[in-house]
C-alpha positions as CSV (number, residue, x, y, z in Angstrom):
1,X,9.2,-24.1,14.2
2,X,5.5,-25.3,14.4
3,X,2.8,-22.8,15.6
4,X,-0.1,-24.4,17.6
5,X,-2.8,-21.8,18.1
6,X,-5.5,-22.0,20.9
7,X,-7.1,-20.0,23.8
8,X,-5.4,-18.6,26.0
9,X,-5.5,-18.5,29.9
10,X,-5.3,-15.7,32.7
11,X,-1.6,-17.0,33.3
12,X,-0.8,-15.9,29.5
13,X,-1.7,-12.1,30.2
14,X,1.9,-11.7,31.0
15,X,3.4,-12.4,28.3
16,X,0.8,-11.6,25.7
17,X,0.9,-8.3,27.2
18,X,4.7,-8.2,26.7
19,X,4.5,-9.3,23.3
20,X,1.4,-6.5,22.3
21,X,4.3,-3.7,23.0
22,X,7.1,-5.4,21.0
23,X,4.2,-6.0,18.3
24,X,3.1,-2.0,18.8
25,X,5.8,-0.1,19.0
26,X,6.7,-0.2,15.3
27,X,3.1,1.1,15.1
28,X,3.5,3.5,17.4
29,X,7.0,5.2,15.5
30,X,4.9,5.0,12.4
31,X,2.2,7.6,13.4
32,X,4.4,9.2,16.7
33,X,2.1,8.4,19.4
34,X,4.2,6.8,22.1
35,X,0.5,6.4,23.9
36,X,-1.2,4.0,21.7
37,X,-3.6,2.1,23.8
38,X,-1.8,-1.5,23.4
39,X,1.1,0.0,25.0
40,X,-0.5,1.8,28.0
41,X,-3.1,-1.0,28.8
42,X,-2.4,-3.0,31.9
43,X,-2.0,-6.2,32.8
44,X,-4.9,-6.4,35.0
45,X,-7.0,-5.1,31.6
46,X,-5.3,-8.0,29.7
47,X,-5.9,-10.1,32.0
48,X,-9.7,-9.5,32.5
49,X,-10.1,-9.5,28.2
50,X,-8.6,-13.2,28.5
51,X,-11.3,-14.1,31.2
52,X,-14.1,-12.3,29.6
53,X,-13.9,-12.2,26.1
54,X,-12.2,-15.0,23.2
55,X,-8.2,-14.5,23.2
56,X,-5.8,-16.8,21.4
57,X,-2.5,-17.8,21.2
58,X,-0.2,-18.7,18.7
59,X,3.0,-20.8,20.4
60,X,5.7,-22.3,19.4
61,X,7.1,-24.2,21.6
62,X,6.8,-22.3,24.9
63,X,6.6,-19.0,23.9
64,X,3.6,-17.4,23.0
65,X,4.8,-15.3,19.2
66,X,1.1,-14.3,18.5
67,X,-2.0,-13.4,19.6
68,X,-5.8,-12.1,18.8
69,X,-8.9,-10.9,20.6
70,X,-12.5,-11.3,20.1
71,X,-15.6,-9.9,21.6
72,X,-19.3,-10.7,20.3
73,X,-21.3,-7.4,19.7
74,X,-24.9,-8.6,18.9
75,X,-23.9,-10.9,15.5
76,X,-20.8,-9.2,15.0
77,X,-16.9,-10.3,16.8
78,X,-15.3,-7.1,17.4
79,X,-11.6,-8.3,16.6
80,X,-8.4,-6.5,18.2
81,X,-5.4,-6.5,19.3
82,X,-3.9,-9.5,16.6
83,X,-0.1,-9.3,17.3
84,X,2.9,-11.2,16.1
85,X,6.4,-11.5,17.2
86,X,8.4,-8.7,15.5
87,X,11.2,-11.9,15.2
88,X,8.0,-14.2,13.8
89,X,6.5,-11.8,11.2
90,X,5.7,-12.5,7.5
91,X,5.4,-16.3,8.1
92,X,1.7,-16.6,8.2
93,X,0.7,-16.6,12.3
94,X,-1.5,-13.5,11.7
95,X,-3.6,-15.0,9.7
96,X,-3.6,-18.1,10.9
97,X,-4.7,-16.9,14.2
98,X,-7.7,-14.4,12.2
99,X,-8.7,-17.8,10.8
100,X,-8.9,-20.1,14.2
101,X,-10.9,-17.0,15.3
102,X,-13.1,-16.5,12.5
103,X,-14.1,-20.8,13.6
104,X,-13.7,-19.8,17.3
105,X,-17.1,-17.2,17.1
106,X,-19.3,-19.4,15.1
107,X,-22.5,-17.7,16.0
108,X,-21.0,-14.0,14.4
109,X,-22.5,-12.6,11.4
110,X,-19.8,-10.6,10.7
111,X,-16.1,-9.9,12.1
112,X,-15.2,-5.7,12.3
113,X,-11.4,-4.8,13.0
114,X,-9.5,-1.5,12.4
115,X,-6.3,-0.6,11.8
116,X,-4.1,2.8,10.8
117,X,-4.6,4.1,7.5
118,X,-0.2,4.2,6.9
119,X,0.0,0.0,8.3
120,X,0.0,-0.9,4.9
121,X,1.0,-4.6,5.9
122,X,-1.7,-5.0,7.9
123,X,-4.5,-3.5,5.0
124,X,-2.9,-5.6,2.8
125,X,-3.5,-9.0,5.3
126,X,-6.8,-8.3,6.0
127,X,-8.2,-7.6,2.9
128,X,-6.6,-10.8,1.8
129,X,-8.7,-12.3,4.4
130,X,-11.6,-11.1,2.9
131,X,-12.0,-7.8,4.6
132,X,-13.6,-4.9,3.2
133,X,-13.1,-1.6,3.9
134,X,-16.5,0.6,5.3
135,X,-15.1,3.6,6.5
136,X,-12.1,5.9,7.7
137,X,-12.2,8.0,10.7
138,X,-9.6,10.7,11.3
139,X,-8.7,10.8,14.3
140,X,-5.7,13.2,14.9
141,X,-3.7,15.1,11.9
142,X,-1.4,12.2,11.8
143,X,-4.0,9.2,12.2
144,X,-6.7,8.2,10.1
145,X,-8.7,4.9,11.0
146,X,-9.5,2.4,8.4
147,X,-12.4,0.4,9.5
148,X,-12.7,-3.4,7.9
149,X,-15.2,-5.8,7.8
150,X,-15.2,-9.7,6.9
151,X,-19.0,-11.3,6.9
152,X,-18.5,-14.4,8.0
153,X,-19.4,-16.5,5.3
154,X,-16.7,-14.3,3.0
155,X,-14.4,-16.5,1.3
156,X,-10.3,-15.5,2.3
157,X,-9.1,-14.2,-1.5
């Protein structure tokens, strides 16, 4: 099935939020942190990102399978939060919803994200997004943070 993306509205928080914990919890088995912030964060905290910041949507048909968040940071979108379907994975709504955002903040210089240092599916999209990698932070024992960054005039690869 087809995959429209565009913004998305207070009345999505819902089910964005509901699809951000199917997306996560794979995540959060993979380093043992039931308490990963996309699965504790409210709907009233999804709900003010969607009125404040840029959030998008992937659908197809009436259900929402995918999702991002942007936030402008002087010239740089700080990028969260991209989700997928677990049922909707490895058919290209990840990065089609980076893209639509990368054209939906045309006035950043530069887009930052992070991920886990073990979400070896998620290194491997963004770097073939164009993506670089600028540092690591360890957080915990078990976490390590690998921090990514795409100018914006980088070329996907």
């Amino acid at each position: 099935m087809a995959v429209d993306i565009g913004r998305a509205l207070p009345g999505d928080a819902g089910e964005i939020l509901t699809l951000q914990r199917a997306a996560y919890v794979t995540e959060a088995q993979l380093y043992g942190d039931p308490f990963i912030g996309p699965l504790v964060e409210s709907l009233d905290q999804v709900r003010e990102v969607v009125e404040t910041g840029v959030v998008l949507k992937a659908t197809a048909g009436p259900r929402i399978v995918g999702s991002v968040r942007g936030r402008l940071s002087g010239s740089t979108c700080l990028v969260g939060r991209l989700v997928v379907a677990p049922d909707r994975q490895g058919q290209g709504i990840g990065g089609a919803l980076l893209a639509a955002l990368h054209e939906a903040v045309p006035e950043a210089a530069a887009f930052d994200l992070f991920t886990g240092h073990l979400s070896g599916g998620n290194l491997r999209l963004y770097r073939r997004l164009g993506y670089r990698e600028t540092s690591r932070e360890r957080l915990q024992d078990h976490l390590t943070l690998v921090h990514l960054r795409r100018d914006a005039h980088a070329a996907a690869g």
